[in-house]
C-alpha beads as a LAMMPS data file, in Angstrom:
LAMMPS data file: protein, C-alpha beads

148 atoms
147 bonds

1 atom types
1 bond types

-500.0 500.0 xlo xhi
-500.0 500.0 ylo yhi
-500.0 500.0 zlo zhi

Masses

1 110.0

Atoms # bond

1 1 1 -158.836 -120.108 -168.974
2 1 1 -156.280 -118.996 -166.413
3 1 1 -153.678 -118.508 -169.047
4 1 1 -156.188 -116.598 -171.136
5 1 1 -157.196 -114.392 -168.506
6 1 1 -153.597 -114.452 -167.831
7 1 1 -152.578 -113.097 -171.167
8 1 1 -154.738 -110.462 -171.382
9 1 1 -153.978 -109.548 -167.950
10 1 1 -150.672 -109.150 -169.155
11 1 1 -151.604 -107.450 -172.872
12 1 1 -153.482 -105.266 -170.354
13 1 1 -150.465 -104.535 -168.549
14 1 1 -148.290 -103.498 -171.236
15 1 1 -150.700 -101.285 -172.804
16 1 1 -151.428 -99.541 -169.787
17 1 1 -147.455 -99.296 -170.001
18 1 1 -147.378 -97.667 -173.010
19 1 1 -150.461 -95.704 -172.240
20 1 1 -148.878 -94.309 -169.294
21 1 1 -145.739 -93.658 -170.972
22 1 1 -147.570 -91.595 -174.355
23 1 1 -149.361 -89.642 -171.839
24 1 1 -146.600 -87.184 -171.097
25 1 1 -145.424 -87.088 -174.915
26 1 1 -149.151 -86.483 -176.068
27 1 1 -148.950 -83.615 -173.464
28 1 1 -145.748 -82.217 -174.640
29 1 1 -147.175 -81.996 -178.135
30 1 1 -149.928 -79.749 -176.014
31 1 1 -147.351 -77.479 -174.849
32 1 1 -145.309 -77.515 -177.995
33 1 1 -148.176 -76.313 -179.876
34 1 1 -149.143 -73.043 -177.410
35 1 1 -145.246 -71.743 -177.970
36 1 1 -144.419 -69.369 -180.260
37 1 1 -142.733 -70.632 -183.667
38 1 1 -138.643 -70.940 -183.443
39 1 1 -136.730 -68.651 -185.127
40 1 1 -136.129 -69.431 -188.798
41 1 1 -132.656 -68.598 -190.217
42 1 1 -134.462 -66.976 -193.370
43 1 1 -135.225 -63.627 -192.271
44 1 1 -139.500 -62.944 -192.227
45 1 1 -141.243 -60.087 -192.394
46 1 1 -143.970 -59.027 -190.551
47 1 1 -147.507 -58.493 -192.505
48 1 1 -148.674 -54.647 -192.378
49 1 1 -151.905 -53.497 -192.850
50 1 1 -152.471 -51.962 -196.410
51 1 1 -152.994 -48.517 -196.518
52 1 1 -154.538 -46.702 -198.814
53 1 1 -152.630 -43.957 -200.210
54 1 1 -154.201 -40.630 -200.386
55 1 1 -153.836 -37.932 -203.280
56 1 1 -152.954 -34.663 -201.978
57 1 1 -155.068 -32.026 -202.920
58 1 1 -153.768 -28.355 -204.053
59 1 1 -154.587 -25.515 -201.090
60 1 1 -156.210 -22.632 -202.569
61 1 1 -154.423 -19.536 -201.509
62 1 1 -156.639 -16.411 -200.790
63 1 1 -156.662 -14.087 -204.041
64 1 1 -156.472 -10.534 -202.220
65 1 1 -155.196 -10.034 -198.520
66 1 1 -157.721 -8.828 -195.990
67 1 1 -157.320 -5.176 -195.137
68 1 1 -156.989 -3.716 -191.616
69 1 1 -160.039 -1.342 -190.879
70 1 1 -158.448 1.609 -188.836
71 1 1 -160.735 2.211 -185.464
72 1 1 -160.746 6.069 -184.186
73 1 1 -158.815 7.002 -181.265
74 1 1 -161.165 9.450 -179.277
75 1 1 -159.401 12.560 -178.184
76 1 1 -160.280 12.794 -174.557
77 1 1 -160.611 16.179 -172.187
78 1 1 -161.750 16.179 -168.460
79 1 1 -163.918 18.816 -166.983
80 1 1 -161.215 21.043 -164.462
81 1 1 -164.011 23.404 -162.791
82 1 1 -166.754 22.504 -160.891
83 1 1 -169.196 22.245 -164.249
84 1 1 -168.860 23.625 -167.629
85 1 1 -171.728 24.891 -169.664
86 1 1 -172.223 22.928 -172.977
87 1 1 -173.043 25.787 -175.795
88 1 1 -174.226 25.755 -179.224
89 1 1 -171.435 27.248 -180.865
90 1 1 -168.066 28.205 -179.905
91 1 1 -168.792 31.657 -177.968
92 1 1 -170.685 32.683 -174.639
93 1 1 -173.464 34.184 -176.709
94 1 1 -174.127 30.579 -177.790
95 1 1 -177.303 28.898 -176.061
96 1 1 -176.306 26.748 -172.868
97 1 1 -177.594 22.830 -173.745
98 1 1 -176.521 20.978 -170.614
99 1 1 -173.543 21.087 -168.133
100 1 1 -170.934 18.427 -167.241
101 1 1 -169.259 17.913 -163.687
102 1 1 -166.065 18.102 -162.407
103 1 1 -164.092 15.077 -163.551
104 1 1 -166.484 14.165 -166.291
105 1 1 -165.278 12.752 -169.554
106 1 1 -165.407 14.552 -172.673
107 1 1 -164.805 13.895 -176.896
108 1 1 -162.540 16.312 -178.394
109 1 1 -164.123 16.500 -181.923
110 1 1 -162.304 19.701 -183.115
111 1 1 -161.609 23.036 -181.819
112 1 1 -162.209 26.739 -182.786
113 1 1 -159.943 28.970 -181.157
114 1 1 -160.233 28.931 -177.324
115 1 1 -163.128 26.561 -178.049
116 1 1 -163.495 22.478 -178.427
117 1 1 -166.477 20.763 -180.036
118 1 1 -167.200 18.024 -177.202
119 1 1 -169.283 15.272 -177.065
120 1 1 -170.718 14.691 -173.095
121 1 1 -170.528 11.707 -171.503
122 1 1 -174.485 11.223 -172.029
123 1 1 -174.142 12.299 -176.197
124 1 1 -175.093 15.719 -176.704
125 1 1 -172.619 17.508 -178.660
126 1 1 -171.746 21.020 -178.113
127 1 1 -168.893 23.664 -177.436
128 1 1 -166.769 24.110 -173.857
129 1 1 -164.434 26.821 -173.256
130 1 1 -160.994 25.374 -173.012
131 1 1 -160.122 27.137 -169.716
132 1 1 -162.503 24.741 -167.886
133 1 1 -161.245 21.985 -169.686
134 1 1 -157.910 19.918 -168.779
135 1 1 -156.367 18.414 -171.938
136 1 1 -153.069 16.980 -172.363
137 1 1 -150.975 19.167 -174.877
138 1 1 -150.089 16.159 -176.928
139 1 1 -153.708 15.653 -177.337
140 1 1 -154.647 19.450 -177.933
141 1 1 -152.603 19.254 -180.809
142 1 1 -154.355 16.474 -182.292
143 1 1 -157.718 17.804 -181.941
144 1 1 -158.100 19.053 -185.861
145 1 1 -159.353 22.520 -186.569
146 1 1 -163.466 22.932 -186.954
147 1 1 -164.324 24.155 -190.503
148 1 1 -166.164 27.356 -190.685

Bonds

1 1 1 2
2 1 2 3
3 1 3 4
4 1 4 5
5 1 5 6
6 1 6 7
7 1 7 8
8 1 8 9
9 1 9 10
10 1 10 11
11 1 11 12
12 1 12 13
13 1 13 14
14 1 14 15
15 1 15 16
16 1 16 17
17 1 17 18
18 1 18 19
19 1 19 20
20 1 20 21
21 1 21 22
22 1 22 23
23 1 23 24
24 1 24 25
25 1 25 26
26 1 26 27
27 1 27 28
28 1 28 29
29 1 29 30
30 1 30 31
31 1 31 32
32 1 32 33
33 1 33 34
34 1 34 35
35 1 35 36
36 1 36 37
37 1 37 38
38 1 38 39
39 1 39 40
40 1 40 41
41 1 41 42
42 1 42 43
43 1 43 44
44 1 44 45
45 1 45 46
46 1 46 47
47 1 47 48
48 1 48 49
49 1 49 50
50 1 50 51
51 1 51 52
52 1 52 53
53 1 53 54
54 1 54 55
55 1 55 56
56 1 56 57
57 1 57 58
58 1 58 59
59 1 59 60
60 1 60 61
61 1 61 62
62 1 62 63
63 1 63 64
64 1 64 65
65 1 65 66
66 1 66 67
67 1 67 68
68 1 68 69
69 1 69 70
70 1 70 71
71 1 71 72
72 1 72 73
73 1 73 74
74 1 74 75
75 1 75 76
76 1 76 77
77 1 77 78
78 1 78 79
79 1 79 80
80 1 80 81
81 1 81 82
82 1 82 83
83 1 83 84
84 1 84 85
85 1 85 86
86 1 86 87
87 1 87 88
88 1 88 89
89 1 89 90
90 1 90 91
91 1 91 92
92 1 92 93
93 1 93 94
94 1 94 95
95 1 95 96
96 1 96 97
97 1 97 98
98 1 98 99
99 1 99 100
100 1 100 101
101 1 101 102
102 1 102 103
103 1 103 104
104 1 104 105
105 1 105 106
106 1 106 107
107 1 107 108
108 1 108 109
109 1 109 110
110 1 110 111
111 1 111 112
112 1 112 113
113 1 113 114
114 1 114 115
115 1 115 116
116 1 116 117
117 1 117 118
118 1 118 119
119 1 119 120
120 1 120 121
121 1 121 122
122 1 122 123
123 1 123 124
124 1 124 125
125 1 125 126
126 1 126 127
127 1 127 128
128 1 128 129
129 1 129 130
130 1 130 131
131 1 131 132
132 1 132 133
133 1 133 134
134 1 134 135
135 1 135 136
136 1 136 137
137 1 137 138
138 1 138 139
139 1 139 140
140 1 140 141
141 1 141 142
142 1 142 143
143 1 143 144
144 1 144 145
145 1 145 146
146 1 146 147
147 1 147 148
């Protein structure tokens, strides 16, 4: 019995041995199979996504060009005198509708002689003298002549 137990003590023994030396090749084969592939001396390539190609489409191009709208430049005159009378008509034997201040604002719509066709700073339109008016000569030229 002695050598039987013996024997197997020893079969034990040696394949323990080889156990214990697999163990570190079985756990190379671990490690071996986490790194990345070697190189290959045939060149690879990689693997792209597919795209889908896309048809351009024709942009339509506008048939007519928008036009510019031109915006009126108001001709501006400031009351000079203390306040102006607002008349009528172009004349002092026109009815008086309201006064403006001294500084105030004024439209230049057209002018009649010594006259301009205002509008006031709070909309009526009427008729000032130009001697109690200051207007810039540039301007008083562009002020167009009233229509009789």
């Amino acid at each position: 019995m002695t050598t039987l137990l013996g024997a197997t003590v020893v079969r034990f023994a040696r394949n323990l041995t080889l156990v214990m030396a697999l163990i570190p090749l079985w756990s190379c084969g671990i490690i071996v199979s986490t790194l990345p592939p070697s190189p290959s001396p045939f060149p690879t390539l990689a693997r792209l996504p597919t795209v889908t190609p896309i048809t351009p489409t024709r942009v339509q191009t506008p048939t007519s060009l928008p036009t510019s709208t031109v915006t009126s430049i108001f001709l501006i005159g400031i009351v000079a005198t203390e306040a102006a009378n607002v008349r009528d008509g172009p004349g002092l034997n026109f009815v008086v509708l309201t006064k403006v201040g001294a500084g105030d604002e004024v439209k230049l719509r057209s002018r009649q002689d010594d006259w301009y066709q205002v509008v006031t700073p709070d909309q009526t339109e009427g008729w000032v003298s130009a001697q109690v008016l200051e207007v810039n000569p540039e301007v008083a030229n562009a002020v167009p002549l009233a229509t009789p």
